[in-house]
C-alpha positions in Angstrom: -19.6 -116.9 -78.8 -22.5 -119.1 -77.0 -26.3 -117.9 -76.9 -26.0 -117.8 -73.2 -22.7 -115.4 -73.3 -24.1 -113.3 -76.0 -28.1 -113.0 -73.9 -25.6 -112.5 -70.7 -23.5 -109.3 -71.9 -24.7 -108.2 -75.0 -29.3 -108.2 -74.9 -28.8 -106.0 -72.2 -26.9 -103.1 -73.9 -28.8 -103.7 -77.4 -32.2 -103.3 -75.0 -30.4 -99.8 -74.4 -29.2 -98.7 -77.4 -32.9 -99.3 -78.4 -34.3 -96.7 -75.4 -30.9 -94.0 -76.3 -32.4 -94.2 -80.1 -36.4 -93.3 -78.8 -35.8 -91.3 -76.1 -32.4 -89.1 -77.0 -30.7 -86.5 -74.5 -31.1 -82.8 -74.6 -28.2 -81.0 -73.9 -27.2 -77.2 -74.4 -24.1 -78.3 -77.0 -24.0 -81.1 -79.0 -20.0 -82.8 -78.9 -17.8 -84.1 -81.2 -14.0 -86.3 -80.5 -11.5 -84.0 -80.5 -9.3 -85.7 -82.9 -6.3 -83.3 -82.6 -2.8 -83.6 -81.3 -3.3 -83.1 -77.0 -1.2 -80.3 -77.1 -2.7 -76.8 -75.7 -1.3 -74.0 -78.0 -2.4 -70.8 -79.8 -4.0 -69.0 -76.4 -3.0 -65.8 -74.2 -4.2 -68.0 -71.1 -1.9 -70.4 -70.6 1.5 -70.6 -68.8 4.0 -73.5 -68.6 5.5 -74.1 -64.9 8.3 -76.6 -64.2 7.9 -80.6 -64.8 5.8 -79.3 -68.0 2.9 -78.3 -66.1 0.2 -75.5 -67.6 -1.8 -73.3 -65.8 -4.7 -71.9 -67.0 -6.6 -68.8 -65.9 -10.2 -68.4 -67.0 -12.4 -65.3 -66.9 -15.3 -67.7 -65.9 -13.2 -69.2 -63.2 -12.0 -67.9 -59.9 -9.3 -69.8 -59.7 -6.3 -71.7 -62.3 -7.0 -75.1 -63.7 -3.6 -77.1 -63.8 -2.8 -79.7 -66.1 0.3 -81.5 -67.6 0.8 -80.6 -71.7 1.3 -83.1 -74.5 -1.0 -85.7 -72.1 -5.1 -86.7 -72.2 -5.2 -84.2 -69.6 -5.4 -81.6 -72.9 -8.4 -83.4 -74.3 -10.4 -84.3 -70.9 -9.9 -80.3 -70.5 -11.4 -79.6 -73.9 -14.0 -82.2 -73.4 -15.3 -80.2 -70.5 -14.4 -76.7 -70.4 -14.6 -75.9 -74.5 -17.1 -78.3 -75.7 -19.4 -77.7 -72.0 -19.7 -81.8 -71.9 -21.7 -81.2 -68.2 -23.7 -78.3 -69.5 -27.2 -80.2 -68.8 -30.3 -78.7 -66.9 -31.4 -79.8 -63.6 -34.8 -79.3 -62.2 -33.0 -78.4 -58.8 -29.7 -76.8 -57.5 -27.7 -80.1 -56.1 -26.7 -80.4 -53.0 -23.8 -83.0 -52.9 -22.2 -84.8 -56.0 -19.9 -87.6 -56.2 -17.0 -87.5 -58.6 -15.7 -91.0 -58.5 -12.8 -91.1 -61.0 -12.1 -87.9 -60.1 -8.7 -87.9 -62.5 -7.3 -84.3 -62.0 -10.2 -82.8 -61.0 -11.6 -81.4 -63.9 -15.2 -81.7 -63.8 -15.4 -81.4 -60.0 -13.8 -78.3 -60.9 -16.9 -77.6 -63.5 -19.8 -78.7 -61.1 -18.3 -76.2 -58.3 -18.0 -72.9 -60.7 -21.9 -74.2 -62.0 -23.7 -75.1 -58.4 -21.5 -72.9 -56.0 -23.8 -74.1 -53.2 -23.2 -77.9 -53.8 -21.0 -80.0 -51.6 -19.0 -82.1 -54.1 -16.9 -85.6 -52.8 -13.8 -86.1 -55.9 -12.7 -90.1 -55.5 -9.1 -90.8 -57.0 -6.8 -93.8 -56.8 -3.9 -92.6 -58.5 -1.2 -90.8 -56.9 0.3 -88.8 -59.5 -3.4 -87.7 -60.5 -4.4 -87.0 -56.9 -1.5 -85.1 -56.0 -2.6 -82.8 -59.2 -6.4 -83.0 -58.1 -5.5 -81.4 -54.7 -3.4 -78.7 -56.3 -6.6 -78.4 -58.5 -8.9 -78.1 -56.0 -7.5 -76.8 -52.6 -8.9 -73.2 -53.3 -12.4 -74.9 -53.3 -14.1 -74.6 -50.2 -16.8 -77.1 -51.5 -14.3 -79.6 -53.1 -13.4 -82.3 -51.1 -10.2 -84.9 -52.4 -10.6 -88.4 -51.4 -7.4 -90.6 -52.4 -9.1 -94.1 -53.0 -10.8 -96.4 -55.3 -14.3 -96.7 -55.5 -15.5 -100.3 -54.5 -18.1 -102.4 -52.8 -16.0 -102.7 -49.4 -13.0 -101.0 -47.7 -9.8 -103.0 -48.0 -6.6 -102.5 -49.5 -6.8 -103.3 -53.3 -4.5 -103.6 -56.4 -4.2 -100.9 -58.7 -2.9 -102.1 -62.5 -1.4 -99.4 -64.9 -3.4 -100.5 -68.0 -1.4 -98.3 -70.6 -3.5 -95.5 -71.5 -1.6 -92.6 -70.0 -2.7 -91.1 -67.3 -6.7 -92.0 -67.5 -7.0 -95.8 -67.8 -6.4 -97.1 -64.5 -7.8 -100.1 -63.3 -8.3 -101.7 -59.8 -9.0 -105.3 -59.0 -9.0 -108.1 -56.3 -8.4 -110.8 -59.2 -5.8 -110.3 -61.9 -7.3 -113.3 -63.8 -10.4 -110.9 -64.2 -9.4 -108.2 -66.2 -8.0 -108.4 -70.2 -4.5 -109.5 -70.3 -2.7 -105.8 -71.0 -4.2 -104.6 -67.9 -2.3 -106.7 -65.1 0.8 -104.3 -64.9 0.6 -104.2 -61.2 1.4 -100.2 -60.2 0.4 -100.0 -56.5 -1.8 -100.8 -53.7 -4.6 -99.0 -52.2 -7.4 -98.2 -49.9 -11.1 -98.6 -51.1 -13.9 -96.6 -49.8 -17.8 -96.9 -50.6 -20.9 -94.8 -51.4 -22.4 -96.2 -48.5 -19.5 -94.9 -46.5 -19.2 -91.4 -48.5 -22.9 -91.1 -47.9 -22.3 -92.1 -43.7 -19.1 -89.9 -43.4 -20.3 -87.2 -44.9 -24.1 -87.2 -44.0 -25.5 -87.0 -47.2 -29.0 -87.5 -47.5 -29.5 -87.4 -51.0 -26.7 -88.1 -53.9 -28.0 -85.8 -56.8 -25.4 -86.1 -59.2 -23.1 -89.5 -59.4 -20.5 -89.1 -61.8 -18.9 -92.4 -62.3 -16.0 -93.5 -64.3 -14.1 -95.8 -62.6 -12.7 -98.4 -65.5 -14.4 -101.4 -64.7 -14.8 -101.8 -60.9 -18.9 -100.0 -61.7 -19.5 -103.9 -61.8 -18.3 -104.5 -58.3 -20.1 -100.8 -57.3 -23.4 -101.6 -58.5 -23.5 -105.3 -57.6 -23.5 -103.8 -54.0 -26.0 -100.8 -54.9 -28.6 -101.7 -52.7 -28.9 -99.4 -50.2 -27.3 -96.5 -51.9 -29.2 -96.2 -55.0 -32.3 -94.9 -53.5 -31.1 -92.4 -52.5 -29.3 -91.0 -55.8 -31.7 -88.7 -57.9 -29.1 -89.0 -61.3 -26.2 -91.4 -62.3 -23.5 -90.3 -64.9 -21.7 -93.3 -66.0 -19.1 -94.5 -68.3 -18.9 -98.4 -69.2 -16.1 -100.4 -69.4 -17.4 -104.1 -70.3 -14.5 -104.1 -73.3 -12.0 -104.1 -70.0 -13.8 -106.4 -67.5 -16.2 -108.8 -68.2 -20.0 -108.4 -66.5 -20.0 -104.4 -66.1 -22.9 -104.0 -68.3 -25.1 -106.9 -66.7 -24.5 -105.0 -63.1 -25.2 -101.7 -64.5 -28.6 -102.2 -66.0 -29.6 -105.4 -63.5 -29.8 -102.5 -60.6 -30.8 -99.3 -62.2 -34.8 -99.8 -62.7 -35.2 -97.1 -60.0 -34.6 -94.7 -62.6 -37.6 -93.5 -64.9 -35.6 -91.8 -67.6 -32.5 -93.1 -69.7 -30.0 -91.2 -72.2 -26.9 -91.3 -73.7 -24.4 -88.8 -74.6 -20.8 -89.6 -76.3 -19.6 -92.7 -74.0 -21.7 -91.4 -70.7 -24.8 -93.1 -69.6 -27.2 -90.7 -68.1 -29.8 -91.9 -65.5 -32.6 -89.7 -63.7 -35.5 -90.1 -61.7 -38.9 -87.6 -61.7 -37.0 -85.1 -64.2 -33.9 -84.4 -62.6 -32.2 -83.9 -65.6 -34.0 -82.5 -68.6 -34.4 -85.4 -71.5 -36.2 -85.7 -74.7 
């Protein structure tokens, strides 16, 4: 690896990792991996449907969270609804949230049972996870579904089945771009924006982005400009191991933000104390 490669992708990150070690997150629960099998069992909550699809019906929930068994859809629900991975304090009730990666729905589901009052936007490119977002979500008034992938201009745009179940998927203008198991073309489709989430739905402040889109935050925040300002926290997952320059267009555009943390894979961004840090 060159000097300039290695100042390029990796000083950046190692500048981070520096701040994460000083600064720390404070969180209600610590978590852990889940290193078991994903397979939901040994609970009076659950029923299996047809197609090997489990409902789940919470006391804390007004409505049933639907997920298909022996798939990542086991651990993303434990992630979030047993080990509370969103359970942070704001300094003020949000109004709108952006769930871009949306995957079944699961923590737009969690954001709507914690801020009841908040409008939240769930982004998803992937048919067979959309179709079990909207089934997911149709009883939430304040959820809305958007079939699409998160870019940094409307078009139509590959998607590429990069083989980790359902939860890897990737989208991408230029196949020589991304790592070669990740060009197993699966279908095309339409792109939206912040900008144009933020327009269509007249927001005038984005207080929590959640963002895990699996390599296209380098095209998202190369185009940040304008949207950025107006977005009190960031929740982000990195995938520079996927696609090359996602780190360098994550922290080239996020000096806005006064406070930095880091909890399991997620970046955490906030400005003037949105979230609580330590």
């Amino acid at each position: 690896m060159t000097v300039k490669r290695f100042i390029k992708y990796f000083i950046p990150y190692g500048i981070f990792m520096l701040k994460r070690n000083i600064i720390g997150f404070k969180r209600t629960k610590r978590i852990k991996r889940d290193t078991k099998t994903n397979y939901l069992h040994d609970t009076t909550i659950t029923t299996t449907m047809s197609n090997n699809i489990v409902q789940i019906c919470r006391a804390d929930y007004d409505h049933p969270i639907y997920l298909r068994n022996y798939t990542m859809d086991i651990w993303i629900y434990r992630e979030i609804f047993e080990k509370n991975e969103y359970d942070f304090s704001v300094n003020k009730e949000p109004k709108y949230i952006i769930d871009a990666g949306a995957n079944i729905g699961m923590a737009s589901i969690y954001f709507a049972n914690k801020y009841k009052k908040a409008k939240i936007i769930a982004i998803e490119p992937e048919e067979e996870n959309y179709k079990l977002l909207k089934l997911n979500t149709e009883k939430y008034t304040n959820i809305t579904a958007k079939n699409a992938a998160l870019w940094n201009i409307s078009r139509e745009i590959a998607l590429f089945d990069v083989g980790i179940e359902n939860i890897g998927f990737m989208v991408g203008t230029n196949v020589s771009s991304l790592k070669p198991s990740t060009k197993n073309f699966k279908q095309l489709i339409k792109t939206t924006t912040i900008d144009e989430i933020i327009h269509d739905f007249n927001i005038d402040f984005i207080d929590i982005l959640k963002i895990d889109i699996e390599g296209a935050e380098k095209e998202v925040f190369e185009s940040s400009k304008e949207w950025i300002s107006k977005t009190r926290c960031i929740i982000a997952e990195l995938h520079e191991r996927k696609k090359r320059g996602c780190n360098k267009a994550f922290y080239k555009n996020i000096k806005s933000f006064d406070q930095v943390g880091m909890y399991g894979e997620d970046v955490y961004l906030s400005k003037e104390n949105y979230i609580e840090m330590i």
